[in-house]
N, C-alpha and C positions, 0 to 999 in steps of 0.2 A: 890756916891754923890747924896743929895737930891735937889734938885731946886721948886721953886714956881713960877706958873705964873698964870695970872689972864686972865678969857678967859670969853666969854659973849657969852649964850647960853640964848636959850626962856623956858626951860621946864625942868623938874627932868626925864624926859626919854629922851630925847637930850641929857642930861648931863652923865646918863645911858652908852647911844653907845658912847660915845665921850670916858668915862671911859673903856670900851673892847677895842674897834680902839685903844688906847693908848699904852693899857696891850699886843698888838699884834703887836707890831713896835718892831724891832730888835734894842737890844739895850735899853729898857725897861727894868729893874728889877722889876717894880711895879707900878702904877697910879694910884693918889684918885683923883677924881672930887667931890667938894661940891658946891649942885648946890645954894646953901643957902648966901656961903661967894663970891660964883662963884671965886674958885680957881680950878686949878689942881695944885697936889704936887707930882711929878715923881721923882721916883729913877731910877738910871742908872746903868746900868753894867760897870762892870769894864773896860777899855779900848778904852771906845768909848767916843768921842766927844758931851755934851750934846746939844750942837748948832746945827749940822747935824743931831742928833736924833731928836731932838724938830721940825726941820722943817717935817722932812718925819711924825712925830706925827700930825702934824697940816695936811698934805695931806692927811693923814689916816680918820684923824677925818673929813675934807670938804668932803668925800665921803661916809659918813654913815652921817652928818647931815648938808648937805652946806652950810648953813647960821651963823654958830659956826664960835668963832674967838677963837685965842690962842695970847696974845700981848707976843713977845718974848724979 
């Protein structure tokens, strides 16, 4: 499953680490950050809940750039 959500970061290297932190949460198949359209577009593994994954995404990411938001 693909999902889109719209997140608001300051910077094309914010958007950067925000796109690793993502690709690094269990339960991630994939993550684009455009920091252009200021989207992320996450693919998910099979069997997991994209709700509980997007949150622990969004904790991953406040810890490599805390100012970053993820609107869920």
């Amino acid at each position: 499953m693909k999902k889109n959500y719209k997140i608001e970061v300051d910077c094309a290297n914010c958007a950067n680490k925000m796109e690793e932190a993502a690709k690094k949460t269990e339960g991630v198949k994939d993550a684009v950050v455009n920091f252009m359209t200021l989207k992320m577009t996450v693919t998910f593994e099979e069997g997991y809940e994209p709700k509980e994954v997007m949150e622990r995404v969004r904790e991953n990411c406040k810890v490599v750039e805390d100012e970053c938001e993820i609107y869920l």
